[in-house]
Structures are given as C-alpha cells and as structure tokens.
C-alpha positions in Angstrom: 11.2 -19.4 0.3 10.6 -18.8 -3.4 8.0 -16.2 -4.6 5.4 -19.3 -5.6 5.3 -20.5 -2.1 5.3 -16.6 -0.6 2.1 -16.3 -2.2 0.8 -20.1 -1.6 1.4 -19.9 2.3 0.3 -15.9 2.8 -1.7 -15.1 0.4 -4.1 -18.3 -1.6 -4.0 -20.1 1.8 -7.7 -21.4 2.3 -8.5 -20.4 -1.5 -9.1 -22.3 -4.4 -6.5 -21.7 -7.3 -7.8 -22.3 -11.2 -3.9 -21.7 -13.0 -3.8 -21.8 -16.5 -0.4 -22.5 -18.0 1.4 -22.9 -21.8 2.9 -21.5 -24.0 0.5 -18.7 -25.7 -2.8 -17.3 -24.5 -2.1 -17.3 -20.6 -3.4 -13.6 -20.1 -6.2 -13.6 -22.1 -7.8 -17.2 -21.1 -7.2 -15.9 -17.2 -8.7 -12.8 -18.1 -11.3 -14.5 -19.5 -12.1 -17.0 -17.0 -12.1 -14.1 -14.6 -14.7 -12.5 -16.2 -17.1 -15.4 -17.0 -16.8 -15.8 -12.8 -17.3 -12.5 -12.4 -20.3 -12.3 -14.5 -22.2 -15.5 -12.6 -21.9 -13.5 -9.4 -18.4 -14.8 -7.6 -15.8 -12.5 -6.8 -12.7 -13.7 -8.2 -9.4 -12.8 -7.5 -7.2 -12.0 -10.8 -3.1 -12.4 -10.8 -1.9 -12.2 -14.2 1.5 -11.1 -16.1 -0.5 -8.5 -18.2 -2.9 -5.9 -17.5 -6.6 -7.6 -17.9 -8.3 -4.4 -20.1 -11.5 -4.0 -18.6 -10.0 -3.5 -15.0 -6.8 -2.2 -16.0 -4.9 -4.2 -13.3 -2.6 -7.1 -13.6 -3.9 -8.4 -10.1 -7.2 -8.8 -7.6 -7.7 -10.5 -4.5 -11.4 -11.1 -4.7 -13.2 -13.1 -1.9 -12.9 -16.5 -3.8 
C-alpha cells in the first residue's frame, strides 16, 4: 500500500479532500485556503510539504 492510499483509507476516509497541485505555489495556496476556512468558522485539516507560518506546523487534522 503506497503512502497516498495509507492516508486515503485511515486517515481522509469519510472527509472531503480540496488538493491543490502544480508546479509553484502549492504551500502557500493550501495555506491559504486553510485559512480563509478557518476564518468562516470550519475546522480544517492542513497537510502540507512546508510549515504553514501562522501555525507553525506542516499538518492538522481538523474536524472537516
């Protein structure tokens, strides 16, 4: 089992997943979207390959 499904069968199972992907701007347009989320009241979970630099982690597993 590769580390893509790992986390799609244990641990976004029952969740909704919003990936952004390409070439530059990953980190900061997930960091981003995480915020604006987090800002209208949701709890959002954060997995990123950089550390976001308001909450100084690279992941979160909010409630959805």
């Amino acid at each position: 089992m590769s580390v893509v499904e790992a986390l799609s069968e244990f641990v976004f199972k029952d969740r909704k997943v919003l990936v952004v992907a390409g070439t530059h701007g990953k980190t900061t347009t997930t960091g981003l979207l995480f915020h604006v989320l987090n800002g209208c009241g949701l709890d959002p979970g954060l997995l990123v390959g950089g550390v976001d630099r308001i909450t100084n982690k690279a992941s979160l597993l909010g409630k959805g």
